[in-house]
C-alpha positions in Angstrom: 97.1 162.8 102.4 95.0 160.7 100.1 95.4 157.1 98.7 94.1 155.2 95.6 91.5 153.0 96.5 89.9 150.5 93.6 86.6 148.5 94.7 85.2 145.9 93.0 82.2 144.9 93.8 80.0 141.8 92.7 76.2 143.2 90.7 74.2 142.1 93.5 75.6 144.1 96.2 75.9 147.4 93.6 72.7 149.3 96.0 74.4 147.6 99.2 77.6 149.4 98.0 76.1 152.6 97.1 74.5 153.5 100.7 77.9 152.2 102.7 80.1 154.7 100.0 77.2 157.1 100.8 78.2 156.7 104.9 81.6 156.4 104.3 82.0 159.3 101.8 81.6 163.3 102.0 78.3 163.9 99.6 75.4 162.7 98.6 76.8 162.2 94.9 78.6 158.8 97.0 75.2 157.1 96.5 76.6 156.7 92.9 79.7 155.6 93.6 78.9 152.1 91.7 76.8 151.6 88.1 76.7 149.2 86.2 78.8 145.8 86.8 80.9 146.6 83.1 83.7 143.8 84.1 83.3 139.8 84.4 85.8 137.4 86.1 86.9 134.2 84.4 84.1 132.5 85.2 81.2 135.5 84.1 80.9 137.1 87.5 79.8 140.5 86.7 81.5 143.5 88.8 81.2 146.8 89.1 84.4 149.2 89.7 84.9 152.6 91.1 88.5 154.0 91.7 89.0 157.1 94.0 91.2 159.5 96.0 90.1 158.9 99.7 91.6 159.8 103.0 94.6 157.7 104.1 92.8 156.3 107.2 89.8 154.7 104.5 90.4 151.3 106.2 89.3 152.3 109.5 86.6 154.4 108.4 85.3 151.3 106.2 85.3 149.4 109.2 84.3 151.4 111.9 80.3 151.3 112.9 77.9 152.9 110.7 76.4 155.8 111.6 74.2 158.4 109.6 76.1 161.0 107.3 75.6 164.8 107.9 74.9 164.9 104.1 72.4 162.1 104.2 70.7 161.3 107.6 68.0 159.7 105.1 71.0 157.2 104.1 69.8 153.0 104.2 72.2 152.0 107.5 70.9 148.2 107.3 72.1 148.4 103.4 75.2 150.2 104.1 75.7 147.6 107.4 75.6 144.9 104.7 78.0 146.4 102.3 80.3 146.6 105.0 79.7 143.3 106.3 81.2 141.5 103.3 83.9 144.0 103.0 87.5 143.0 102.6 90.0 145.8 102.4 93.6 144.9 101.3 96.9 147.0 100.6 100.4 145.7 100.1 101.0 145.7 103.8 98.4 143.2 104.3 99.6 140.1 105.4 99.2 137.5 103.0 98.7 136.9 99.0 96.3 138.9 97.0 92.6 138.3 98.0 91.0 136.2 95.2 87.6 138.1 92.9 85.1 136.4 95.0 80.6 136.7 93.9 80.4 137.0 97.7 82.6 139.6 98.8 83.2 143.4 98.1 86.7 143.9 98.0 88.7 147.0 98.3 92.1 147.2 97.1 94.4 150.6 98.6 97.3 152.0 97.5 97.8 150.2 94.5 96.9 152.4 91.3 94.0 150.9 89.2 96.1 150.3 86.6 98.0 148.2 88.0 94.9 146.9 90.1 92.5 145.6 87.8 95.0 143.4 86.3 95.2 141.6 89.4 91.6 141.5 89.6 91.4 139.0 86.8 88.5 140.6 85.2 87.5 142.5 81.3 85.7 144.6 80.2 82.2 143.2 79.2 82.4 143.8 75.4 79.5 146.4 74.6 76.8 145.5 71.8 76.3 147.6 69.3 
């Protein structure tokens, strides 16, 4: 069985991000899991999202040590071990109100569809210039 996960993650941690998705996931494509921080908070934090199909048990994985991937023995563990670090995972049968956007934090909301995510994210689309 798989569950929606959404991620956002703050612009600074978007490499962090990419080798932990890289350890957690199933390819070497994972190490692209975040781009470009496209959506800003109230106060013009920039974020990058990715929303994805994962396994249901995502929130141990995410939380379990770190070890090199099969697919990418090459992967950056102290990156990755810093991703995770600042990790929050959340689902509706967390305890507790929805986890505020925070600059310092990668947060990972599962179970919830993005739609119905992002809104609770507080953030926009950064408006592109032509």
């Amino acid at each position: 069985m798989t569950v929606r996960i959404t991620i956002a993650c703050p612009e600074r941690f978007i490499a962090d991000a990419n080798q932990f998705a890289l350890c957690v996931g199933n390819t070497r494509a994972d190490a692209n899991t975040f781009s470009a921080a496209l959506w800003e908070d109230g106060t013009g934090g920039r974020f990058a999202l990715a929303s994805l199909l994962a396994a249901e048990h995502f929130a141990v994985v995410a939380t379990s040590p770190l070890t090199p991937p099969a697919h990418a023995q090459d992967a950056d563990m102290q990156a990755a071990g810093r991703a995770q670090k600042i990790l929050e995972v959340w689902s509706p049968l967390s305890p507790g109100a929805f986890p505020s956007l925070s600059a310092d934090r990668i947060l990972a909301i599962v179970g919830l569809e993005a739609g119905l995510t992002i809104p609770l994210l507080k953030v926009s689309p950064i408006p592109i210039e032509e």
